[in-house]
Biopython code that builds the backbone (N, CA, C, O; Angstrom):
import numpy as np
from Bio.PDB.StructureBuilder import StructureBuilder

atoms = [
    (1, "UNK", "N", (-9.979, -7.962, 6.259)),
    (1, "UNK", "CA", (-10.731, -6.727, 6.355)),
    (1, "UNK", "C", (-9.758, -5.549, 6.338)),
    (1, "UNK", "O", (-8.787, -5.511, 7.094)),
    (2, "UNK", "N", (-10.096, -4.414, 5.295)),
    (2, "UNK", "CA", (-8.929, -3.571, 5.469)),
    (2, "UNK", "C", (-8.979, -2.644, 6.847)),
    (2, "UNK", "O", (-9.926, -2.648, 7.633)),
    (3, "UNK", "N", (-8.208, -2.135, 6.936)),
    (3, "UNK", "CA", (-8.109, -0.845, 8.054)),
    (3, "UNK", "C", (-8.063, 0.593, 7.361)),
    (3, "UNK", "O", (-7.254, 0.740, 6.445)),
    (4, "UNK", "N", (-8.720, 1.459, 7.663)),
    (4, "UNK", "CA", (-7.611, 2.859, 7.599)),
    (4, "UNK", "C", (-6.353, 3.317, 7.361)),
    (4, "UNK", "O", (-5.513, 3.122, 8.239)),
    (5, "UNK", "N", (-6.043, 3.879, 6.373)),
    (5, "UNK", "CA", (-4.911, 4.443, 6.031)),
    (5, "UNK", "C", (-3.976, 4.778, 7.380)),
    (5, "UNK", "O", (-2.760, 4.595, 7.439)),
    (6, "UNK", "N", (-4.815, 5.307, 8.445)),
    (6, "UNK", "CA", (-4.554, 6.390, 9.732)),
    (6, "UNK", "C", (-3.775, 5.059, 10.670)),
    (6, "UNK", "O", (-2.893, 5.396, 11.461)),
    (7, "UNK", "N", (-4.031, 3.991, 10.581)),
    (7, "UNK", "CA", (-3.775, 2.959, 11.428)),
    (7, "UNK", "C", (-1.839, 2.734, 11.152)),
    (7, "UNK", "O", (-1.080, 2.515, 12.096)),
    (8, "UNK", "N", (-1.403, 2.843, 9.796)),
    (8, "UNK", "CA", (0.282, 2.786, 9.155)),
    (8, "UNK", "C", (0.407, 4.684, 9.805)),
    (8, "UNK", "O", (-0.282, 5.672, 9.552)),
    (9, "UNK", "N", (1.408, 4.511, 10.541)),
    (9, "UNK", "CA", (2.205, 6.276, 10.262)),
    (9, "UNK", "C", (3.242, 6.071, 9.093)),
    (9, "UNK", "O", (3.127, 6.843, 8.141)),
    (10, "UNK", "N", (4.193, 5.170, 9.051)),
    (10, "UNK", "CA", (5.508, 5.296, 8.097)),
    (10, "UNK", "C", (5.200, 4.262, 7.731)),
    (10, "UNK", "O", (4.370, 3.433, 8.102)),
    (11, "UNK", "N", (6.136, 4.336, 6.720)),
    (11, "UNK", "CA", (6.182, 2.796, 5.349)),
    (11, "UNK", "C", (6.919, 1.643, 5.997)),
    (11, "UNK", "O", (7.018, 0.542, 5.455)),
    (12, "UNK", "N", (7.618, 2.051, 7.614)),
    (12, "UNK", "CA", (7.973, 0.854, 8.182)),
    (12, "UNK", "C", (7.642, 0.077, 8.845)),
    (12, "UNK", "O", (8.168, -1.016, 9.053)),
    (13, "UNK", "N", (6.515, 0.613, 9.379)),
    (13, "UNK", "CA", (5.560, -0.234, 10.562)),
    (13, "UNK", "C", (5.349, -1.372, 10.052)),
    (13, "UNK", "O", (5.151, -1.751, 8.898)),
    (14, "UNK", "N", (5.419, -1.945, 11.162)),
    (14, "UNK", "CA", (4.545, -3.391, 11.031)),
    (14, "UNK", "C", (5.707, -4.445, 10.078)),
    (14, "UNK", "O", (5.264, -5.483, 9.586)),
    (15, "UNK", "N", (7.042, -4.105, 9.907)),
    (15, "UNK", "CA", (7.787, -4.290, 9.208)),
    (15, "UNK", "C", (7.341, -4.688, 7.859)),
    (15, "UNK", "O", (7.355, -5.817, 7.368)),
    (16, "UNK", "N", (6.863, -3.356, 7.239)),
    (16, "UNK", "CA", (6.171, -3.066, 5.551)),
    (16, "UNK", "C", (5.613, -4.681, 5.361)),
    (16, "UNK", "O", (5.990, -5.236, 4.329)),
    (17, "UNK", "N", (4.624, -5.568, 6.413)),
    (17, "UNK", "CA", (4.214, -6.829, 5.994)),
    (17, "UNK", "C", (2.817, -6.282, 5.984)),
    (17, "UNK", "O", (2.051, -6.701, 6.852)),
    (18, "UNK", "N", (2.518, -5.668, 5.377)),
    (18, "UNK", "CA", (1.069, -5.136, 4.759)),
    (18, "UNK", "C", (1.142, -4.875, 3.278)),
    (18, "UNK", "O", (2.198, -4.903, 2.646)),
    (19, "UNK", "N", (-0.064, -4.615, 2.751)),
    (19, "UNK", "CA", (-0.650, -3.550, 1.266)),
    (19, "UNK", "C", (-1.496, -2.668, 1.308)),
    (19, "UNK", "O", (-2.294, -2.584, 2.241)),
    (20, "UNK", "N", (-1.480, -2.087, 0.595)),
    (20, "UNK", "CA", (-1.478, -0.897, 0.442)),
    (20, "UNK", "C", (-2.726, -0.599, -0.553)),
    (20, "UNK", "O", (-2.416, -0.027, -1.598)),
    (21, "UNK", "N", (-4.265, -0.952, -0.339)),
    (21, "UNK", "CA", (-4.804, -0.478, -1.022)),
    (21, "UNK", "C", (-5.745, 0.842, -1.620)),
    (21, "UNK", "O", (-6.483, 1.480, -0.869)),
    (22, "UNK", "N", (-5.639, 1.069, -2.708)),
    (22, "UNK", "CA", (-6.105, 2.081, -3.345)),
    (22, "UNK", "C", (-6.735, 2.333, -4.315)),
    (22, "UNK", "O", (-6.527, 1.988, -5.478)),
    (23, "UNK", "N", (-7.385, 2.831, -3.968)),
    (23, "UNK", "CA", (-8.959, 3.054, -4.972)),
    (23, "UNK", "C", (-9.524, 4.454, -5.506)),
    (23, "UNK", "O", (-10.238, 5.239, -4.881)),
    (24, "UNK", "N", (-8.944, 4.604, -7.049)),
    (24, "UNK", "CA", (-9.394, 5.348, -7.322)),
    (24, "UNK", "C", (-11.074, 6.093, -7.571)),
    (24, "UNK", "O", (-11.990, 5.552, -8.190)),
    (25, "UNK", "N", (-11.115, 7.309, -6.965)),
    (25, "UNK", "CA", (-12.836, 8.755, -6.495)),
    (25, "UNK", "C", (-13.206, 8.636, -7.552)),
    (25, "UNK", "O", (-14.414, 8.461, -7.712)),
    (26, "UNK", "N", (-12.174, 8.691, -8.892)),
    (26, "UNK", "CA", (-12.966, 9.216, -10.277)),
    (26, "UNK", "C", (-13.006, 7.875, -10.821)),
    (26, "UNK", "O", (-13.967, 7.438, -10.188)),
    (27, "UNK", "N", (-12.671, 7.046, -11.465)),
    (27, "UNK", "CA", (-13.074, 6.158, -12.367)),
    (27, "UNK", "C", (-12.979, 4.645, -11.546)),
    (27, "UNK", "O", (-13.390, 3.640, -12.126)),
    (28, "UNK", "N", (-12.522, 4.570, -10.431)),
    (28, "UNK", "CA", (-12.868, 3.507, -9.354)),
    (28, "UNK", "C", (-11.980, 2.416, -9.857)),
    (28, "UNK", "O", (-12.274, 1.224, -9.773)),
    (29, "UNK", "N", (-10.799, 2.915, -10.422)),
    (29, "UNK", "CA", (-9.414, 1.755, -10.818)),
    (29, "UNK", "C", (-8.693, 1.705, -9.603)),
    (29, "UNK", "O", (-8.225, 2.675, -9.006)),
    (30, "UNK", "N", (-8.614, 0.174, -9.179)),
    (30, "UNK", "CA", (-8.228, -0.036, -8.194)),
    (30, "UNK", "C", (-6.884, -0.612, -7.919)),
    (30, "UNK", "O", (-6.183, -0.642, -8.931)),
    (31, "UNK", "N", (-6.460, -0.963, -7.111)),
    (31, "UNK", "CA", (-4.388, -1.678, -7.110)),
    (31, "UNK", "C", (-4.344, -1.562, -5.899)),
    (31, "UNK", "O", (-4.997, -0.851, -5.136)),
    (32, "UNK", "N", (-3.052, -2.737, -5.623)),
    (32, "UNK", "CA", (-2.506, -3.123, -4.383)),
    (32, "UNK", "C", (-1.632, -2.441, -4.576)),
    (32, "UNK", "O", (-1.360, -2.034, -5.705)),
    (33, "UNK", "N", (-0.789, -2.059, -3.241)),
    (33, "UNK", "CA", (0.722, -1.795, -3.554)),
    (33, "UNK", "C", (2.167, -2.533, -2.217)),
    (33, "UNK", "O", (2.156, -2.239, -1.021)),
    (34, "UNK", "N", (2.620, -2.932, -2.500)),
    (34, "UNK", "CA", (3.691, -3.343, -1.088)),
    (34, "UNK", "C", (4.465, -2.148, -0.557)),
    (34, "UNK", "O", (5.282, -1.581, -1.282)),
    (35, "UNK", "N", (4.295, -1.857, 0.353)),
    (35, "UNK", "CA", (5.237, -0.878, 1.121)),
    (35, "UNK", "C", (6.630, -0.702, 0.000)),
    (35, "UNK", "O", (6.861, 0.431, -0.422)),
    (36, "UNK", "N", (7.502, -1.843, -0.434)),
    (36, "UNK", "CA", (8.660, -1.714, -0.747)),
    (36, "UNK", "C", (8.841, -1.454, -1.522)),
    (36, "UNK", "O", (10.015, -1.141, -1.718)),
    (37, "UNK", "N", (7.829, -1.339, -2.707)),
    (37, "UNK", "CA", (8.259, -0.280, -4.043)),
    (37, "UNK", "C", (8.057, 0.867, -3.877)),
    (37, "UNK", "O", (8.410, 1.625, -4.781)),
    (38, "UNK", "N", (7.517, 1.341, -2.855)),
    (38, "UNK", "CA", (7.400, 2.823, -2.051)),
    (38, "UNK", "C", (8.550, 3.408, -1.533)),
    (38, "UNK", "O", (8.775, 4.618, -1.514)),
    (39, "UNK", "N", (9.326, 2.462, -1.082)),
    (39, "UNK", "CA", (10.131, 2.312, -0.187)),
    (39, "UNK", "C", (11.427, 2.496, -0.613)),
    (39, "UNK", "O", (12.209, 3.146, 0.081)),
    (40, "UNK", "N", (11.786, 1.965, -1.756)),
    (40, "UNK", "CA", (12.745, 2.088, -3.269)),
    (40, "UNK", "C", (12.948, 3.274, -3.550)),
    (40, "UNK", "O", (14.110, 3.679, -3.586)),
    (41, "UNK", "N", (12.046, 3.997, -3.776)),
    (41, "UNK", "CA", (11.891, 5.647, -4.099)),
    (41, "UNK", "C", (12.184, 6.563, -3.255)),
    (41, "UNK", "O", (12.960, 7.511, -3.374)),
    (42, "UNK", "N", (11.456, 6.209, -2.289)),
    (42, "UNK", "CA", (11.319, 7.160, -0.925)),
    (42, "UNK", "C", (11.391, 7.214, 0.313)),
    (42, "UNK", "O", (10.978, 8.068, 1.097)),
    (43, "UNK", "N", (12.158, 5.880, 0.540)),
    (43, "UNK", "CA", (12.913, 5.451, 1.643)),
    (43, "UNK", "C", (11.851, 5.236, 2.646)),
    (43, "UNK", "O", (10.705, 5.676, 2.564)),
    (44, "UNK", "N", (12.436, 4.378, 3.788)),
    (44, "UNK", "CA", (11.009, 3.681, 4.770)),
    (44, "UNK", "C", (10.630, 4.542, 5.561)),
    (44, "UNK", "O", (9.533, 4.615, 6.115)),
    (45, "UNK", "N", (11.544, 5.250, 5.650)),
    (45, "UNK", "CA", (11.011, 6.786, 7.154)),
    (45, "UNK", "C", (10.169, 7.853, 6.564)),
    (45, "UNK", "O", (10.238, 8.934, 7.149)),
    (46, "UNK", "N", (9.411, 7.788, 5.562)),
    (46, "UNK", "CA", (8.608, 8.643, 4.788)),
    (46, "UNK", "C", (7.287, 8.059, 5.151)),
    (46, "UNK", "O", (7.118, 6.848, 5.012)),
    (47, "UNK", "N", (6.412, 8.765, 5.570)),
    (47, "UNK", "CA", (5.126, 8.364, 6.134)),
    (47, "UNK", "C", (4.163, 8.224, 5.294)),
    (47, "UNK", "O", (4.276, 8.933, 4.295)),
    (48, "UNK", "N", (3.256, 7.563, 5.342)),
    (48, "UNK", "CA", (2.359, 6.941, 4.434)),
    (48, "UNK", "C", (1.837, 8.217, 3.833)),
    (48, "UNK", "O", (1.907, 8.181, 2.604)),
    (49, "UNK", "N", (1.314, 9.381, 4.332)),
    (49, "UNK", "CA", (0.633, 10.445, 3.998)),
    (49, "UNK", "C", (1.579, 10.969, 2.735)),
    (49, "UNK", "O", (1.089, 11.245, 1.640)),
    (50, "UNK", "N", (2.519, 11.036, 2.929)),
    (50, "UNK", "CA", (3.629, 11.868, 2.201)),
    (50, "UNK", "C", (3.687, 10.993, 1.120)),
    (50, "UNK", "O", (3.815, 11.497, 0.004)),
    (51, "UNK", "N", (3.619, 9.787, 1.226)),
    (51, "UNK", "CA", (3.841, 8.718, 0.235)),
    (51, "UNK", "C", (2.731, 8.830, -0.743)),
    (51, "UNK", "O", (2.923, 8.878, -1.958)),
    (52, "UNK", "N", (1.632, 8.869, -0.211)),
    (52, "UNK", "CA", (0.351, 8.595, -0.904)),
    (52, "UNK", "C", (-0.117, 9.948, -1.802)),
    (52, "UNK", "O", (-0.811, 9.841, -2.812)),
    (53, "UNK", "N", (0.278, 10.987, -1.376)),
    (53, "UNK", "CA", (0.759, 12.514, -1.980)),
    (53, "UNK", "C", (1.074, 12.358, -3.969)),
    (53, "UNK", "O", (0.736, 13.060, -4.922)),
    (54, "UNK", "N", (1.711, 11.330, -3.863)),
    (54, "UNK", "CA", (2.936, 11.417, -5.043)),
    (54, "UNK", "C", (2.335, 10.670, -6.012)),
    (54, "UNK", "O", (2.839, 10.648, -7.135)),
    (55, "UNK", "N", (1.075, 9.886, -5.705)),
    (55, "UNK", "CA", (0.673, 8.671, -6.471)),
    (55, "UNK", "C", (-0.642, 9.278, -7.381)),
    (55, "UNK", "O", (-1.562, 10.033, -7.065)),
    (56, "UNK", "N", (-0.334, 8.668, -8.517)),
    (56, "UNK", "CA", (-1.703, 8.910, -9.230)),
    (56, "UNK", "C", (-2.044, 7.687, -10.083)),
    (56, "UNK", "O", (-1.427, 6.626, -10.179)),
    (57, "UNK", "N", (-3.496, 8.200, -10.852)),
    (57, "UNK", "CA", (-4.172, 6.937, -10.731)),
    (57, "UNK", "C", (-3.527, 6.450, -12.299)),
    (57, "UNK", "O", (-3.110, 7.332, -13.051)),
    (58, "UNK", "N", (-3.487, 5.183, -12.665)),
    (58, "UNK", "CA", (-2.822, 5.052, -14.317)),
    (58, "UNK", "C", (-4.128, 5.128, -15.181)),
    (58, "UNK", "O", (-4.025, 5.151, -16.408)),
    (59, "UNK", "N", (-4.957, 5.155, -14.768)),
    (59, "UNK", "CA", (-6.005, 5.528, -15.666)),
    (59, "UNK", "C", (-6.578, 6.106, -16.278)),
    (59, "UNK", "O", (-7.095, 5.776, -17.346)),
    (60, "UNK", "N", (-6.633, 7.429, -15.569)),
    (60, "UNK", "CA", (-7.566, 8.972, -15.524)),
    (60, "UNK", "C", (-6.396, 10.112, -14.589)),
    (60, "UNK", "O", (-6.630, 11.272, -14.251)),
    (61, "UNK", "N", (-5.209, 9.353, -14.365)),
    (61, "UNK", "CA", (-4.182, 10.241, -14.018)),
    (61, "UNK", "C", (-4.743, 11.410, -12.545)),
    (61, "UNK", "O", (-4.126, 12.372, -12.087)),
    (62, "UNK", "N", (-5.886, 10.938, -12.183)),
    (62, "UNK", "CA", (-6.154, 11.700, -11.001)),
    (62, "UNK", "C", (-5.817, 11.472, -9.729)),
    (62, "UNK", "O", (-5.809, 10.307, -9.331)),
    (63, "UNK", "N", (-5.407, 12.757, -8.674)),
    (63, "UNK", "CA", (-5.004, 12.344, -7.422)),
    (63, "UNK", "C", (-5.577, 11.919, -6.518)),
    (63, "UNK", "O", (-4.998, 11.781, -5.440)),
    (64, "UNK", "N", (-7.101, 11.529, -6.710)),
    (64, "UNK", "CA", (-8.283, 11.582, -5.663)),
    (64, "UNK", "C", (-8.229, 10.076, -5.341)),
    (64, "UNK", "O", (-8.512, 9.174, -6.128)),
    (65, "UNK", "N", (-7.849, 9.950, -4.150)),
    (65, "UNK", "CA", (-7.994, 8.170, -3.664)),
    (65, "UNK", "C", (-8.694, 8.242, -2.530)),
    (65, "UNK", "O", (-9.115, 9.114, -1.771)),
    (66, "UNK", "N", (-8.702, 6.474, -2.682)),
    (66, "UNK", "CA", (-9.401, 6.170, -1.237)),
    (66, "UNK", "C", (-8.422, 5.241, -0.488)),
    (66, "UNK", "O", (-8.416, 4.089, -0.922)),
    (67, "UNK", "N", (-7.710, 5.460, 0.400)),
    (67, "UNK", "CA", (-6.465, 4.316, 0.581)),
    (67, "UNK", "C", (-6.696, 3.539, 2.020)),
    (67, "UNK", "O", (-6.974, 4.228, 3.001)),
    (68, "UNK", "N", (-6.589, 2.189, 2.141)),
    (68, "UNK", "CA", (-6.595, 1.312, 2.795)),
    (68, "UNK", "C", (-5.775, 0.051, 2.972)),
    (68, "UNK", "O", (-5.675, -0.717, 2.014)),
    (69, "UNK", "N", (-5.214, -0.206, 4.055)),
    (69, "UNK", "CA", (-4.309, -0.801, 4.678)),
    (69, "UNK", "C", (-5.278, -2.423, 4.942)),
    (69, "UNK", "O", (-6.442, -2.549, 5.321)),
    (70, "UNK", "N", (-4.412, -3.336, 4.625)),
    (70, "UNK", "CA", (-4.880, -4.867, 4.595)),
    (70, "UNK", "C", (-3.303, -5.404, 5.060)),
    (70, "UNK", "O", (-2.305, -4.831, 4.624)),
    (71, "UNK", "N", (-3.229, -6.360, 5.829)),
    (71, "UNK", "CA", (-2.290, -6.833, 6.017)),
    (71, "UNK", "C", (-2.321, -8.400, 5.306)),
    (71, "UNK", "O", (-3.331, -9.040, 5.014)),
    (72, "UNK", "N", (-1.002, -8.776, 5.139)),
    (72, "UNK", "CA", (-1.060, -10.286, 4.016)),
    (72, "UNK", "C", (-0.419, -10.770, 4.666)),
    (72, "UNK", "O", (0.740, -10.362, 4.603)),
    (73, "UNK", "N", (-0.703, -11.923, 5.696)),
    (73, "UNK", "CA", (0.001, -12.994, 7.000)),
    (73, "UNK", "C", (-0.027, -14.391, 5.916)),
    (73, "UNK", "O", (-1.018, -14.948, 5.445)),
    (74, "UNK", "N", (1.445, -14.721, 5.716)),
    (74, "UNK", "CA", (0.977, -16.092, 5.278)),
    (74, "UNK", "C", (1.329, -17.051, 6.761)),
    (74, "UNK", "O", (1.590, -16.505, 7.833)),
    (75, "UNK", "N", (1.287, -18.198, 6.617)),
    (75, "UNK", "CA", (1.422, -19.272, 7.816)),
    (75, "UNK", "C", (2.772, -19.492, 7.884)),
    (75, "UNK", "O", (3.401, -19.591, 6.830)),
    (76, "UNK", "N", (3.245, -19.571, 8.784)),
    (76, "UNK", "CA", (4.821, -19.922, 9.406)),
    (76, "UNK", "C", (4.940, -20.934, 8.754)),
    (76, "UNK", "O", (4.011, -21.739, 8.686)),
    (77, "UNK", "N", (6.471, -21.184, 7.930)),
    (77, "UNK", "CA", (6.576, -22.069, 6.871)),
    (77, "UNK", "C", (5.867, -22.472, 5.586)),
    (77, "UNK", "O", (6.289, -23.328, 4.809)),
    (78, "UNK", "N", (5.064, -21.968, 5.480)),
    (78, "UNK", "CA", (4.188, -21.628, 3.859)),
    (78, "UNK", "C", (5.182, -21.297, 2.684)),
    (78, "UNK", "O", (5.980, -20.364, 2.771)),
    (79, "UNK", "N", (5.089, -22.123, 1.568)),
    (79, "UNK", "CA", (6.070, -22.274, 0.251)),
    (79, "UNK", "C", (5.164, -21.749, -0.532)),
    (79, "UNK", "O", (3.962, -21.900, -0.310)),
    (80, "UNK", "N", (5.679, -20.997, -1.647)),
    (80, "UNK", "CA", (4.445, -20.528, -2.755)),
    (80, "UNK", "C", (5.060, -21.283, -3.411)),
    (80, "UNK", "O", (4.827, -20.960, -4.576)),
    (81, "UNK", "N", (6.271, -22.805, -3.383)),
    (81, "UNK", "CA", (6.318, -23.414, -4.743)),
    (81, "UNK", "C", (7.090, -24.432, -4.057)),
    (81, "UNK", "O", (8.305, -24.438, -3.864)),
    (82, "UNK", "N", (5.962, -25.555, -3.610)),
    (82, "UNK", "CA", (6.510, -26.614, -2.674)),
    (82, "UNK", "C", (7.611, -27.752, -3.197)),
    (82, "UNK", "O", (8.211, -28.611, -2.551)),
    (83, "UNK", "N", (7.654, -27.321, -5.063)),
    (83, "UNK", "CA", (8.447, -28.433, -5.499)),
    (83, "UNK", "C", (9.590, -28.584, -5.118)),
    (83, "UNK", "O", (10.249, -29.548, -5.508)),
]
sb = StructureBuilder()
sb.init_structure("model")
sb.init_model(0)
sb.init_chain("A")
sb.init_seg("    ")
for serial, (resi, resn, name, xyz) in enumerate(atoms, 1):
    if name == "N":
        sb.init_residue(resn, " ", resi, " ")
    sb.init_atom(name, np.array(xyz, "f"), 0.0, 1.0, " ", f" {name:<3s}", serial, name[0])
structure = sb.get_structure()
């Protein structure tokens, strides 16, 4: 279930083990994002608000979002490639 944007202050909380979703007002194109390609750019002490400022949509190029926080827990010791 996602949360509120308001729930992350900085791109470091929670040690960036969340995403970042966002949903574009005008044409409703949607995307995940990981804290750390945010993070690449604009370093982790930059707060989500400031972050989310800079982003536009690849579709319709508009700034109007709807942004929501989901966290992605896998299980202690979980392989995405057990071979």
């Amino acid at each position: 279930m996602p949360l509120p944007a308001s729930s992350i202050d900085k791109l470091s909380d929670h040690s960036g083990s969340y995403v970042i979703c966002i949903a574009c007002r005008r044409c409703t194109h949607e995307r995940e994002i990981v804290p750390k390609s945010l993070a690449n750019i604009l370093g982790w002490n930059v707060t989500l608000k400031q972050a989310c400022t800079r982003l536009r949509c690849s579709q319709c190029q508009a700034r109007d979002f709807r942004v929501e926080i989901a966290f992605n827990r896998k299980p202690r010791g979980w392989k995405s490639n057990p071979s």
